[in-house]
N, C-alpha and C positions, 0 to 999 in steps of 0.2 A: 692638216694631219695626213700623214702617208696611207695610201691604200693598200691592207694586206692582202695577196694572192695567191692562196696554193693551189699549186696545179698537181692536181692527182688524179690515179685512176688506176684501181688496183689490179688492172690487166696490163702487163708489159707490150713492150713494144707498140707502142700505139703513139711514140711521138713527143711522149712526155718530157723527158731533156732537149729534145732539139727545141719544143714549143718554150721550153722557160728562158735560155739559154739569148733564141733568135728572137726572141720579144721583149726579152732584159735589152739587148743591145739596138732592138729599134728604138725602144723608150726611149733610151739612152740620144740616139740619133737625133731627134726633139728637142732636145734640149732639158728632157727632165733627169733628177737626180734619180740613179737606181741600183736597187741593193737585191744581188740574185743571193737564198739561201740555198746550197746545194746539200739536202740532206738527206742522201742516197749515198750509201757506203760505197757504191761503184764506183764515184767522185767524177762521173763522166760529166758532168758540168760546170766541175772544176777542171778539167783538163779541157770542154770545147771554149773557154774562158782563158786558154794559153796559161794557166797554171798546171806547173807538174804537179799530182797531186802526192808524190813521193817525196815531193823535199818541202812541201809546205810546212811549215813549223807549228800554226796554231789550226787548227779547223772546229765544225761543230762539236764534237766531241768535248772539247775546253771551253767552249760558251755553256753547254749545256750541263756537263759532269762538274767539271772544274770550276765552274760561274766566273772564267777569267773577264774580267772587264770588257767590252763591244770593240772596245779600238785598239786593245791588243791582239783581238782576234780576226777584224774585217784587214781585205787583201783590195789599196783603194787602187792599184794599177792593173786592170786586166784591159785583152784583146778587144772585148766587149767596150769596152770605155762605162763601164759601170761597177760598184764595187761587189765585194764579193764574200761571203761565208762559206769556207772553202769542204772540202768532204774526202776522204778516204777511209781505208780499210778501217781506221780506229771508230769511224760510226758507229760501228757494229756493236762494239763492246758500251758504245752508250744505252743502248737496246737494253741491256741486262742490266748497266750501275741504275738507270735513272727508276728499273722497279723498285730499288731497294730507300729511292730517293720521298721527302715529302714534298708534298703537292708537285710530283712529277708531271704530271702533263700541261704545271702553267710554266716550266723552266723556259720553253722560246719566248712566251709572252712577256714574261717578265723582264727578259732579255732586251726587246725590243723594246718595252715601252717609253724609255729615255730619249732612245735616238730615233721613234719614226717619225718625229717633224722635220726630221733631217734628210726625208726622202719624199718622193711625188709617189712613186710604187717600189712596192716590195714585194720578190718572186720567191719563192718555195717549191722548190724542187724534191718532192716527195717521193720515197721509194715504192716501189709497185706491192706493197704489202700492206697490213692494217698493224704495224708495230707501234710502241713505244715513241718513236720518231712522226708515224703520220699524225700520230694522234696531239703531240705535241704543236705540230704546224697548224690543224685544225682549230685547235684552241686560241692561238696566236691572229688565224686569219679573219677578214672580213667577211671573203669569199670563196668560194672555191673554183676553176676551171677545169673544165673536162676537156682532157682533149681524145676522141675516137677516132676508131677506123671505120667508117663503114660496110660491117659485115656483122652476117647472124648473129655470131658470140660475140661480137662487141654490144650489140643489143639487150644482150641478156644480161653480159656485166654490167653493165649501166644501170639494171633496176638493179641490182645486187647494192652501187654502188650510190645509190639513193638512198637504200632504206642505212644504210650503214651508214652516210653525212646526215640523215634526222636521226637517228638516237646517239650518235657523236653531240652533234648539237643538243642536243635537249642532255647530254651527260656535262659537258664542259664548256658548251660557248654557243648558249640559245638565237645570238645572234648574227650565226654563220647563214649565208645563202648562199646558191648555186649562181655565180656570175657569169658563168656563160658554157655551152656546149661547143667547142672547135671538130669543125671536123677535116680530118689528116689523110696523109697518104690517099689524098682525094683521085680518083679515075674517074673521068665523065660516061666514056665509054663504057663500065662496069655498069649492066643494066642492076644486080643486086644494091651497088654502091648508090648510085639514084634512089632505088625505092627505099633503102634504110633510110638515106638523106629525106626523101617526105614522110617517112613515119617518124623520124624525129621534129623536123617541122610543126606537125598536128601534133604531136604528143607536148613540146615544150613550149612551142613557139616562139617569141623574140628571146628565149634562153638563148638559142640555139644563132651563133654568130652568123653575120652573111659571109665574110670574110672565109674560104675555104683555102685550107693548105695542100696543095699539088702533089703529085710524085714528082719528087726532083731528085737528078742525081746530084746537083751542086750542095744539096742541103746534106746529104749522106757524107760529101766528100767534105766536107768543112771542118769537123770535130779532129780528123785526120790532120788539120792542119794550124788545130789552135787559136780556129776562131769563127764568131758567127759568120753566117752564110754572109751578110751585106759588105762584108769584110776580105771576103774571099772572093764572093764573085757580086756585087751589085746587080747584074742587070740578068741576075737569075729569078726567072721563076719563083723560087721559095722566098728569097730575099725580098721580093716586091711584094706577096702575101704577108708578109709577115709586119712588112711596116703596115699595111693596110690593115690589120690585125689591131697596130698599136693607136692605130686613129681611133678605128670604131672601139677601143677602149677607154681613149682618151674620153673620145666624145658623149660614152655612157658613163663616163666617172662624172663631166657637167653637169648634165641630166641632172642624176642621183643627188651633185650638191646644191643647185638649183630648187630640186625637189623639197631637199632638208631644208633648204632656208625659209623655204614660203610656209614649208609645218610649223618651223619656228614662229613665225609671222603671225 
C-alpha cells in the first residue's frame, strides 16, 4: 500500500514546494512509482514539474469538486518522471464549493483510496494556510512532513502547527503522525540556525530528519526552468540533499513495515 505524505506548514516560504516537488522526483530516481498532489492554487508545483499550469485541462479542483474519475485527471508525463495532480487558479474556488459539499474533507481520501496501490509514495503539496484543501490532504495522509527554516518565528510556528495536526487528527483522521521535521534553507555558518537546529533535536528527536537542505542557488533556479533540481543540475548541492532525503525515507518507511509485521506476528 502507498504511503500518504503531506508536506505542510502553515508558514510560507520555508521550502514547501521545492521539498515536495525535489523529493517526488528523487523517489522517482529509485525507481519507485510516485504521485505528486499539488494542492496549492499557486500551481507552482505544477509548473516546477514542466506542466504549464494555464493549459492543463483537468486539475485538483475536478478530482475534488467535480469527483472526475483519478485517470481522467492524473498528468502521467512530467519533468519529474513521476505523475502528477496538477493545481492552478481554479483551487481556489474548490476552497468555497467543497463547504457547501457532504463529508468534505474525506473528498482527497476517497479520491485516492482505489489507486494507492498503484504507487510506493504519494506527495501533497499543501498550501501555506489551514483551508478546506489542507484539511482535506490531512485526512487523506499517513503523515505529515514539516519542512522549516531555522529561525525564531519558524520556532514558534511549529508549535502553532502541532497543536493544529492534533486536533485535525482527533477531528478527521486519528491516525495521522508527524513523519518527519526537514530542516531548509539550512546555513552552518548562521550561529541562530544551529541553536534552533538543537533545540529541535532535544525537543523531537529522530522526528527531526538528519538529512539537511542547504542554501542552493541551483535549487532556486530550477522551477524557472521546469524541473526538479536533479534534472537541472545533478551534481548540485540541493540535488544531492534531496536524494539523500528520499533514502532516509525510503529507509524509515522499512523500519515502520517491518515493525507492522512483527505486531502482526
Amino acid at each position: 500500500m502507498g504511503r500518504i505524505i503531506a508536506i505542510a506548514n502553515q508558514k510560507g516560504g520555508v521550502g514547501k514546494t521545492t521539498t515536495a516537488v525535489n523529493l517526488a522526483a528523487s523517489m522517482a530516481a529509485t525507481r519507485r512509482k510516485v504521485l505528486l498532489i499539488d494542492l496549492d492554487p499557486q500551481g507552482n508545483a505544477t509548473m516546477g514539474s514542466g506542466i504549464d499550469k494555464y493549459e492543463v485541462e483537468n486539475t485538483a479542483y475536478e478530482l475534488l469538486v467535480d469527483q472526475k474519475p483519478f485517470q481522467d485527471v492524473v498528468v502521467t508525463e512530467t519533468n519529474g518522471k513521476y505523475h502528477l495532480i496538477a493545481a492552478n487558479g481554479d483551487v481556489t474556488a474548490a476552497d468555497v464549493k467543497l463547504m457547501e459539499e457532504f463529508a468534505r474533507e474525506q473528498r482527497l481520501a476517497s479520491a485516492l483510496k482505489p489507486v494507492r496501490d498503484n504507487y510506493d509514495f504519494i506527495f501533497i503539496d499543501c498550501p501555506p494556510s489551514l483551508s478546506m484543501l489542507t484539511v482535506n490532504a490531512m485526512a487523506a495522509a499517513d503523515s505529515i512532513l514539516v519542512p522549516m527554516q531555522c529561525e525564531y518565528y519558524a520556532l514558534e510556528g511549529l508549535t502553532a502547527l502541532m497543536d493544529t495536526i492534533e486536533r485535525l487528527a482527533e477531528a478527521v483522521n486519528p491516525q495521522l503522525q508527524i513523519e518527519g521535521i526537514l530542516r531548509t534553507m539550512y546555513d552552518p555558518r548562521n550561529r541562530l540556525a544551529n541553536d534552533v537546529s538543537e533545540q529541535l533535536k532535544a525537543h523531537f528527536g529522530n522526528k527531526v530528519y538528519r538529512t539537511v537542505i542547504p542554501r542552493n542557488v541551483r535549487l532556486a533556479e530550477a522551477p524557472s526552468f521546469g524541473a526538479p533540481a536533479m534534472y537541472y543540475d545533478k551534481s548540485s548541492t540541493g540535488a544531492k540533499a534531496y536524494l539523500s532525503l528520499a533514502g532516509e525515507l525510503i529507509r524509515r518507511a522499512e523500519q515502520l513495515k517491518k515493525a507492522e509485521t512483527a505486531a502482526e506476528a
